[in-house]
C-alpha positions as CSV (number, residue, x, y, z in Angstrom):
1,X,7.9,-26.2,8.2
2,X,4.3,-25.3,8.2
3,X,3.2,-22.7,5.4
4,X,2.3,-19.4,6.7
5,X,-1.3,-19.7,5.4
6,X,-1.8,-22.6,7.4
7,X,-1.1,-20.7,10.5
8,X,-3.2,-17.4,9.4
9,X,-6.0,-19.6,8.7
10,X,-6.0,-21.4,12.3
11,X,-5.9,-17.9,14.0
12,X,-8.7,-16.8,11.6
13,X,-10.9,-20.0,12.0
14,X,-9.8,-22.2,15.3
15,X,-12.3,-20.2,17.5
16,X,-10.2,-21.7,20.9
17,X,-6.4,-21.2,19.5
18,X,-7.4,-17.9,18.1
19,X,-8.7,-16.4,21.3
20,X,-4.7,-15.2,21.5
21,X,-2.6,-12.3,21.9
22,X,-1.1,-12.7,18.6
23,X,1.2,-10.0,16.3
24,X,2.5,-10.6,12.7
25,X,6.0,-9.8,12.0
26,X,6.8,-8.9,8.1
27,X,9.9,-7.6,6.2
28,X,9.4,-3.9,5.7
29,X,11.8,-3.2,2.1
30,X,12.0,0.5,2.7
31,X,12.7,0.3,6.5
32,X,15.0,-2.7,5.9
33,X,13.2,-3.8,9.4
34,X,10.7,-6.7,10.6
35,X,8.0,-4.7,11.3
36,X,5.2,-6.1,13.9
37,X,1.2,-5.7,13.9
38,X,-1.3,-6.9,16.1
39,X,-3.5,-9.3,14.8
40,X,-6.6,-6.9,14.9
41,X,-4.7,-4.9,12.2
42,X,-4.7,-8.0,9.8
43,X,-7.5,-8.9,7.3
44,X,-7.3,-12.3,5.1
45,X,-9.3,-10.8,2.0
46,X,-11.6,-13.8,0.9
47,X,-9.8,-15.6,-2.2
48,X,-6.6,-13.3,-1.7
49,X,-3.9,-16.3,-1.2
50,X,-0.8,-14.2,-1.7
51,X,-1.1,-11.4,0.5
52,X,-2.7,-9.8,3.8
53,X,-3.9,-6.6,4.0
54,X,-2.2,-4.2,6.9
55,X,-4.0,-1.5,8.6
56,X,-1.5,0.8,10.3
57,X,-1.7,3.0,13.6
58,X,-2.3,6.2,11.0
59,X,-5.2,4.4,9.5
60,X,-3.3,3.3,6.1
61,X,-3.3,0.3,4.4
62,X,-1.5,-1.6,2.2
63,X,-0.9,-5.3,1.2
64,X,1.6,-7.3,2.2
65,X,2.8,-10.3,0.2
66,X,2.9,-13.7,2.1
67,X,6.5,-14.4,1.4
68,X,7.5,-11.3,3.2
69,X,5.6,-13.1,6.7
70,X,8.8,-13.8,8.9
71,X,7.3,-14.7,12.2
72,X,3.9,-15.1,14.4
73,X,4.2,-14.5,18.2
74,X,1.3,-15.7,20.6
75,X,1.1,-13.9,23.8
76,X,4.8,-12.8,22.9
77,X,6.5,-16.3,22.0
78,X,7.3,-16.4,19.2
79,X,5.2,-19.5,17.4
80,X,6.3,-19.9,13.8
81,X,9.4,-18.1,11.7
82,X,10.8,-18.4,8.6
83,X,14.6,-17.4,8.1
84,X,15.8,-14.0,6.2
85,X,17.4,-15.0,3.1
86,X,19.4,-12.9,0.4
């Protein structure tokens, strides 16, 4: 399987490929939900290699740790996934 940072960083940096419609799915704990984010919403914090930061619709933030990343769609496929375990 590819790692999930490899696919972040070809959104970021493939100018071509990343010219997408693409949302990030992560596992919400609290909601007990995938929750899903446009990519606009999603910053890769120079030297951060654990975590994104999330901007939601209300304006907050918050971090999200990479091994909570359960799927990438692109123009509403979904691309990559990683199974729910536990």
């Amino acid at each position: 399987m590819i790692p999930i940072q490899d696919v972040l960083h070809r959104i970021q940096w493939d100018a071509e490929f990343g010219r997408g419609e693409f949302e990030i799915g992560y596992l919400d704990r609290v909601a007990h939900r995938i929750c899903r984010v446009r990519w606009a919403q999603v910053r890769l914090e120079p030297g951060e290699n654990f975590a994104l930061e999330v901007t939601q619709d209300d304006g907050s933030r918050h971090m999200v740790p990479l091994h909570r990343v359960r799927a990438v769609w692109r123009h509403g496929e979904l691309l990559w996934h990683r199974a729910l375990t536990g």
